[in-house]
MOPAC internal coordinates of N, CA, C and O (Angstrom, degrees):
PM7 1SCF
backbone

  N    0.0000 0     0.00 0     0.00 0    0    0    0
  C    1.4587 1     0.00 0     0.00 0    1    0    0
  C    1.5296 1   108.65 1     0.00 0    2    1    0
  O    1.2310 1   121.82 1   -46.29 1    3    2    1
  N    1.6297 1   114.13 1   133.71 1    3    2    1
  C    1.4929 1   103.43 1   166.56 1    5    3    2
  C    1.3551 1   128.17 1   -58.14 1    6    5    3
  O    1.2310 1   125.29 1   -40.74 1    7    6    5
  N    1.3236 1   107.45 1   139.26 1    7    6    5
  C    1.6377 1   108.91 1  -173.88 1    9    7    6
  C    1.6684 1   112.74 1   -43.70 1   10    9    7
  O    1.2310 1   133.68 1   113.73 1   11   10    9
  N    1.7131 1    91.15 1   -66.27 1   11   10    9
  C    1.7134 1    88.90 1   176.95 1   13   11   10
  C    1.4334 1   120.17 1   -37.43 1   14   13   11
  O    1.2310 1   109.68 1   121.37 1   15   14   13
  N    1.0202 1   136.97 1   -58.63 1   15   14   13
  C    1.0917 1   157.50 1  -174.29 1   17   15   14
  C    1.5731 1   114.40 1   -46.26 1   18   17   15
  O    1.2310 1   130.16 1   144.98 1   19   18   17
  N    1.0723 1    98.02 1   -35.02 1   19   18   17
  C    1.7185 1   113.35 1   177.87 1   21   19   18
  C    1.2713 1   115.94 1   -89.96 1   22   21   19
  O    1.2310 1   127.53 1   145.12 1   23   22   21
  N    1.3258 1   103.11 1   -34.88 1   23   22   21
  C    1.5399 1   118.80 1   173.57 1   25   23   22
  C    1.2653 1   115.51 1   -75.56 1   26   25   23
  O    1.2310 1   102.30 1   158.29 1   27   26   25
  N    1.2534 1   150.00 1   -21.71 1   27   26   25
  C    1.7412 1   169.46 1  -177.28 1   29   27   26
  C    1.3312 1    87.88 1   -74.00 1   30   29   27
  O    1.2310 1   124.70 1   122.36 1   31   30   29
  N    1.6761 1   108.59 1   -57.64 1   31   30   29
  C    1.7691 1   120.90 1  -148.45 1   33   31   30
  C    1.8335 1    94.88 1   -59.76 1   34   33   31
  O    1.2310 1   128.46 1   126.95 1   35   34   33
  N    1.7174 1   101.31 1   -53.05 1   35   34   33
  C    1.7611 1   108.94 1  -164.53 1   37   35   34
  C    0.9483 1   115.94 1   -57.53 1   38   37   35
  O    1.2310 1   117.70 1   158.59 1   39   38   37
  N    2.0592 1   121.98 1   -21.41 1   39   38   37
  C    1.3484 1   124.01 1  -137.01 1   41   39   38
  C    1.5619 1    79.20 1  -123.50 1   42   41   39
  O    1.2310 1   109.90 1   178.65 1   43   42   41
  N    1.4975 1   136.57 1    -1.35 1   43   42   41
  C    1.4267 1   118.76 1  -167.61 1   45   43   42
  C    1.9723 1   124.55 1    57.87 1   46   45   43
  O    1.2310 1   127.07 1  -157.63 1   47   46   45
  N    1.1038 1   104.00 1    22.37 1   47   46   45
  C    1.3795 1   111.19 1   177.69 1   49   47   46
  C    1.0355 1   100.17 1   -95.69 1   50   49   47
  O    1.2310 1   121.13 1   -27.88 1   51   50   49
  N    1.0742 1   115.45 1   152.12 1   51   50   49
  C    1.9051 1   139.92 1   157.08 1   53   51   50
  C    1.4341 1   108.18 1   -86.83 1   54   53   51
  O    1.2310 1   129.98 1   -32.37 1   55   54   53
  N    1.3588 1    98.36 1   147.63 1   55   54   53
  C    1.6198 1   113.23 1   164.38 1   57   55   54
  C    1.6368 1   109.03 1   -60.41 1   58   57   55
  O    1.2310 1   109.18 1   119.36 1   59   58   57
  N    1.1337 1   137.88 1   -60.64 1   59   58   57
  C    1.2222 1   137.33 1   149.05 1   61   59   58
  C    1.7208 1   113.41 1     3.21 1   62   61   59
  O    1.2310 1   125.13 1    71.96 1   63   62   61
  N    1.5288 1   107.75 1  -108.04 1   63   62   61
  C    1.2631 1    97.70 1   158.60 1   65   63   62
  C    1.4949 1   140.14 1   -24.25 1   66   65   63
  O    1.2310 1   118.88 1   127.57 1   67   66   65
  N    1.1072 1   119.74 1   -52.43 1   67   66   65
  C    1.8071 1   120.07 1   173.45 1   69   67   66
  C    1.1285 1    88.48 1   -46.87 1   70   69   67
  O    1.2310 1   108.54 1    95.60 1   71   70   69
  N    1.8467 1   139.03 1   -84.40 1   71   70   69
  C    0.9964 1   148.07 1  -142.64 1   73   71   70
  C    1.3749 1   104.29 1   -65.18 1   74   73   71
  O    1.2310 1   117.90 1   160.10 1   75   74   73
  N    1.4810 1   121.61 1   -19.90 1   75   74   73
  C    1.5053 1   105.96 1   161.76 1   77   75   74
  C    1.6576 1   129.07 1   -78.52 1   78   77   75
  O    1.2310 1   135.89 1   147.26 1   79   78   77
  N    1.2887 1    86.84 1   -32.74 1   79   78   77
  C    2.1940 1   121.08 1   179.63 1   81   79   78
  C    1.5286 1    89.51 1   -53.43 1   82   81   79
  O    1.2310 1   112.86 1   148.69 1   83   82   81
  N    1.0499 1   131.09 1   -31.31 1   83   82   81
  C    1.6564 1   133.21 1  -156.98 1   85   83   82
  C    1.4125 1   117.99 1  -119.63 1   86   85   83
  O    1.2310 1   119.63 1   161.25 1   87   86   85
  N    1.1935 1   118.31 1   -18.75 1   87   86   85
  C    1.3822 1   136.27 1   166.39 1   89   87   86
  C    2.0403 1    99.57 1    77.01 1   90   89   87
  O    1.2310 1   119.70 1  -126.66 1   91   90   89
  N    1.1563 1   118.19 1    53.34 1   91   90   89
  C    1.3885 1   140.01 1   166.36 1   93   91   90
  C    1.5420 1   118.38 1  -130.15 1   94   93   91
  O    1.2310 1   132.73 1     0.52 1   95   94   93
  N    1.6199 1    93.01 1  -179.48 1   95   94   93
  C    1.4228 1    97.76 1  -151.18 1   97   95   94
  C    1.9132 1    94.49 1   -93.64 1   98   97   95
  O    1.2310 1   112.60 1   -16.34 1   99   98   97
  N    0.5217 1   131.58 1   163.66 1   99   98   97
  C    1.7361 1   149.38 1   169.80 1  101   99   98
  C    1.3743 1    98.00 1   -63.91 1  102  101   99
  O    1.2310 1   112.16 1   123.30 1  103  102  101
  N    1.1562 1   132.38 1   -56.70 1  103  102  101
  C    1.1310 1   124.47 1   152.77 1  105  103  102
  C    1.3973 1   140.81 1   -23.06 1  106  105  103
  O    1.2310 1   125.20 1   119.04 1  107  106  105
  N    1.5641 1   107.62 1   -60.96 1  107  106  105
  C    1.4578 1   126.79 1   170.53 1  109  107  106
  C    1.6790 1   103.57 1   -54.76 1  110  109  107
  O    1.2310 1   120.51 1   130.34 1  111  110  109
  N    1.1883 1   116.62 1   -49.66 1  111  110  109
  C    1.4229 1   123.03 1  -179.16 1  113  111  110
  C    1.2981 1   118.04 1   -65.06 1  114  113  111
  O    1.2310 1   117.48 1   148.56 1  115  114  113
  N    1.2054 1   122.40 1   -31.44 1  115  114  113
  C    1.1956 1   127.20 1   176.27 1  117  115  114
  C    1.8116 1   123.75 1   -54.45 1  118  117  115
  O    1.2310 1   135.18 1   126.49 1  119  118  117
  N    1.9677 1    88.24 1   -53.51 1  119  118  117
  C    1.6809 1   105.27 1   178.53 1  121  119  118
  C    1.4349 1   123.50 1   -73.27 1  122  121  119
  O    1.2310 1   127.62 1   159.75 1  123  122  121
  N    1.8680 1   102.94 1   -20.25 1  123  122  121
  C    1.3067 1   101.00 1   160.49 1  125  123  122
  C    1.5790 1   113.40 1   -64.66 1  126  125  123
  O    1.2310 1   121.23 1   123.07 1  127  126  125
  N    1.2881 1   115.26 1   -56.93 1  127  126  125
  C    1.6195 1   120.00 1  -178.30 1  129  127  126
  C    1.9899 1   103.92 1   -31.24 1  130  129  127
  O    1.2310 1   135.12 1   116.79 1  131  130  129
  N    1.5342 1    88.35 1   -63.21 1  131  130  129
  C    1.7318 1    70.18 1  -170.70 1  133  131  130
  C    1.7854 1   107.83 1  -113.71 1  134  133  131
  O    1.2310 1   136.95 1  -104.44 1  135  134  133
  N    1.3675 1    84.77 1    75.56 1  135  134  133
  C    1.8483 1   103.62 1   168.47 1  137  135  134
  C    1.4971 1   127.33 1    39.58 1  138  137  135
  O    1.2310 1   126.77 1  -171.28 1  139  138  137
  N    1.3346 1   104.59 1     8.72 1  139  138  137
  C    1.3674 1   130.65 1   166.82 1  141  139  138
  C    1.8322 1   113.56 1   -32.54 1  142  141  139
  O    1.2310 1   140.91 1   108.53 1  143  142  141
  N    1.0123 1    77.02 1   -71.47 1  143  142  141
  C    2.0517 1   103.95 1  -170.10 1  145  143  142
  C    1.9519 1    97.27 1  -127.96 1  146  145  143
  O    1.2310 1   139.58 1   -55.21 1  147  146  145
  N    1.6487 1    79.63 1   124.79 1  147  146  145
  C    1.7289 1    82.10 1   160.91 1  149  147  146
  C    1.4581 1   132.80 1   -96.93 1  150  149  147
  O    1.2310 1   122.19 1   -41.00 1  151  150  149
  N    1.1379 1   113.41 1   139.00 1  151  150  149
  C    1.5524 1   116.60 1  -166.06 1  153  151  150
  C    1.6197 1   115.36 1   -66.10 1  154  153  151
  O    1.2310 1   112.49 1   -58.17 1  155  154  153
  N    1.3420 1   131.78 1   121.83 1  155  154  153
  C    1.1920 1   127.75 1   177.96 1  157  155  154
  C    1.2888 1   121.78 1   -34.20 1  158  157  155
  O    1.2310 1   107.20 1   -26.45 1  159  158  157
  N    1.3933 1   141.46 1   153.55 1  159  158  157
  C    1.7587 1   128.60 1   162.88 1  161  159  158
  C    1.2906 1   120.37 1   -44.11 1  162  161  159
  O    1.2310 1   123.52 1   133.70 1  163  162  161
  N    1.5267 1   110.86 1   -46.30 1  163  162  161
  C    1.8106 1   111.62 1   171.31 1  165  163  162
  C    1.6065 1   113.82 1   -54.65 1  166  165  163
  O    1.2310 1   122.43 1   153.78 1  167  166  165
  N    1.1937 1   112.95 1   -26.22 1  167  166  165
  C    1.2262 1   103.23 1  -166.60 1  169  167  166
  C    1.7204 1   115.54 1  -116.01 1  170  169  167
  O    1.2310 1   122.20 1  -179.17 1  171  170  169
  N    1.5644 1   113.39 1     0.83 1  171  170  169
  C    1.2544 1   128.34 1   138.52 1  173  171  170
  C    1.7476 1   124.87 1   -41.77 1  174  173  171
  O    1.2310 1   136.68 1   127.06 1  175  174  173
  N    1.6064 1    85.30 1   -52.94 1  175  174  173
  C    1.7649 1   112.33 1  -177.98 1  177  175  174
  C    1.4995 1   104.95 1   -59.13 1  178  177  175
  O    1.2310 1   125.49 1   128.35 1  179  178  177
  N    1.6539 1   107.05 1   -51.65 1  179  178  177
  C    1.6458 1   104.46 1  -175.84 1  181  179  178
  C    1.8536 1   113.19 1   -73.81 1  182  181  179
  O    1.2310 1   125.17 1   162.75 1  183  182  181
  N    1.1780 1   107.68 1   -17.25 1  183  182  181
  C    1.4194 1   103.18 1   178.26 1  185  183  182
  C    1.5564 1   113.07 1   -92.08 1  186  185  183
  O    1.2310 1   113.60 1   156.88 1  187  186  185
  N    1.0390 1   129.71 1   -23.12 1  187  186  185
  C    1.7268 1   137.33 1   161.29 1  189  187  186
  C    1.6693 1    95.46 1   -58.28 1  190  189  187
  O    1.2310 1   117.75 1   143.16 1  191  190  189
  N    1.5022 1   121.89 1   -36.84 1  191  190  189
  C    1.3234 1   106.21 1  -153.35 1  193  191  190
  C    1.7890 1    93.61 1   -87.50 1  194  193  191
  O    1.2310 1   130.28 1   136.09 1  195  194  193
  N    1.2726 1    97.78 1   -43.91 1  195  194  193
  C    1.3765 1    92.16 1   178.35 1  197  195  194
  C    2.0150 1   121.77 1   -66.43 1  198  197  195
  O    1.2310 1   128.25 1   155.54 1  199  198  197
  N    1.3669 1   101.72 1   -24.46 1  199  198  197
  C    1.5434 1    85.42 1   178.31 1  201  199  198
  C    1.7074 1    96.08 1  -111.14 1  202  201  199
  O    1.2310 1   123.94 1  -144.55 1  203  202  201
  N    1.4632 1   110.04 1    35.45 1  203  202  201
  C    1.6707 1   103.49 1   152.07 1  205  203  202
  C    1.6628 1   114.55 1    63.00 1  206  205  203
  O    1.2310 1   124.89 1  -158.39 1  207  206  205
  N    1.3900 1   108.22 1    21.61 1  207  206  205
  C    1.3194 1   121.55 1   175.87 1  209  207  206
  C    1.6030 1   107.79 1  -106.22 1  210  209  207
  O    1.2310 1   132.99 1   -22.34 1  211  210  209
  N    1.4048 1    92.50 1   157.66 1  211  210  209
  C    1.3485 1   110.45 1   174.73 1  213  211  210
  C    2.0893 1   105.32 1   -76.74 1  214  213  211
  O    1.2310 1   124.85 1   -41.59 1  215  214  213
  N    1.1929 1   108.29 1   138.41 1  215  214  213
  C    1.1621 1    91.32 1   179.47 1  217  215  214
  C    1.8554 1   128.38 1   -76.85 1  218  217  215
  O    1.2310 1   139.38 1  -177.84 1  219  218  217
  N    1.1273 1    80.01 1     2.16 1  219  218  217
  C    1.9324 1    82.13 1  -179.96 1  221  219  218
  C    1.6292 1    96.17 1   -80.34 1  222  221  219
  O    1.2310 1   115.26 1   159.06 1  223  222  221
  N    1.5251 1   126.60 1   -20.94 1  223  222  221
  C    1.6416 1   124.62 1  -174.64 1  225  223  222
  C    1.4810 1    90.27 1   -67.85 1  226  225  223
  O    1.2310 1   117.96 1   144.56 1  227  226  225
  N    1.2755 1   121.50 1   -35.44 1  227  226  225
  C    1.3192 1    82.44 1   172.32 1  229  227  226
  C    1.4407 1   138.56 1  -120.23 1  230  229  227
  O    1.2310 1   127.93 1  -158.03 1  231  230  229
  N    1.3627 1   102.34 1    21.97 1  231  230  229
  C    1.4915 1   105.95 1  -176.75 1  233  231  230
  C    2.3318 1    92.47 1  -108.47 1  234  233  231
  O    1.2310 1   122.51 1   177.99 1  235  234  233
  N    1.0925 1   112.80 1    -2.01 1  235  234  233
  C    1.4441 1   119.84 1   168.34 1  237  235  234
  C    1.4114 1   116.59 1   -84.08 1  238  237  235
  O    1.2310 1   108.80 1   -46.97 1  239  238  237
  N    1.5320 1   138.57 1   133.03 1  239  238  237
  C    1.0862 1   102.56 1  -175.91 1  241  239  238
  C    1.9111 1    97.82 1  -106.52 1  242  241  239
  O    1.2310 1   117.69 1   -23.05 1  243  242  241
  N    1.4142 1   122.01 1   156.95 1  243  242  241
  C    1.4152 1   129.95 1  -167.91 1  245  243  242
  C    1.7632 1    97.13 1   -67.79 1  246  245  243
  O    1.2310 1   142.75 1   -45.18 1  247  246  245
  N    1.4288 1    73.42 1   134.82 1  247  246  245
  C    1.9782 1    97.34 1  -177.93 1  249  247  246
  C    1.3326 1   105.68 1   -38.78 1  250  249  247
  O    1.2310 1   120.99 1   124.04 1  251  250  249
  N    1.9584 1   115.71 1   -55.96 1  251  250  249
  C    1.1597 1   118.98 1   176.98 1  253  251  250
  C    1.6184 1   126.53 1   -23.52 1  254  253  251
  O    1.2310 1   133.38 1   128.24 1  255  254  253
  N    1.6484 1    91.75 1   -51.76 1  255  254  253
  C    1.6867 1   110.09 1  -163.03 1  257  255  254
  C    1.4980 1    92.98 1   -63.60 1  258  257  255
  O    1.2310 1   125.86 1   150.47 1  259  258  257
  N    0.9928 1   106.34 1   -29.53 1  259  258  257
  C    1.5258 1    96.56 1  -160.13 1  261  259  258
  C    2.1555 1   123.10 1   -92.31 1  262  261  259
  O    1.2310 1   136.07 1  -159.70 1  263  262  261
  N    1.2796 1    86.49 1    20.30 1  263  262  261
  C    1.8695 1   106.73 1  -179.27 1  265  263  262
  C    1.5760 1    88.50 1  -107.60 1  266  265  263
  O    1.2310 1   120.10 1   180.00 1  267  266  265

């Protein structure tokens, strides 16, 4: 599962919101969610900051994913 995506899900946020929290389009948020478009480093940084993650959670992918 994409991190963001998982992270929205735990935290009860909408794509909506992020994409406002970040000053992007709903769109943009969307293709990040499903691996569409990758998110710049700055804006890796602003989405760790906003869902309170470390940024390696999301540039690591979970051990799980990876069995």
């Amino acid at each position: 599962m994409n991190r963001i995506k998982e992270g929205l899900k735990d935290k009860g946020i909408s794509q909506t919101w992020l994409a406002e929290k970040m000053v992007k389009s709903y769109q943009t948020i969307n293709e990040y969610e499903r691996n569409k478009r990758q998110p710049s480093l700055e804006d890796l940084y602003k989405v760790a900051g906003i869902l309170d993650f470390n940024i390696s959670e999301l540039l690591i992918a979970n051990k799980k994913e990876n069995i």
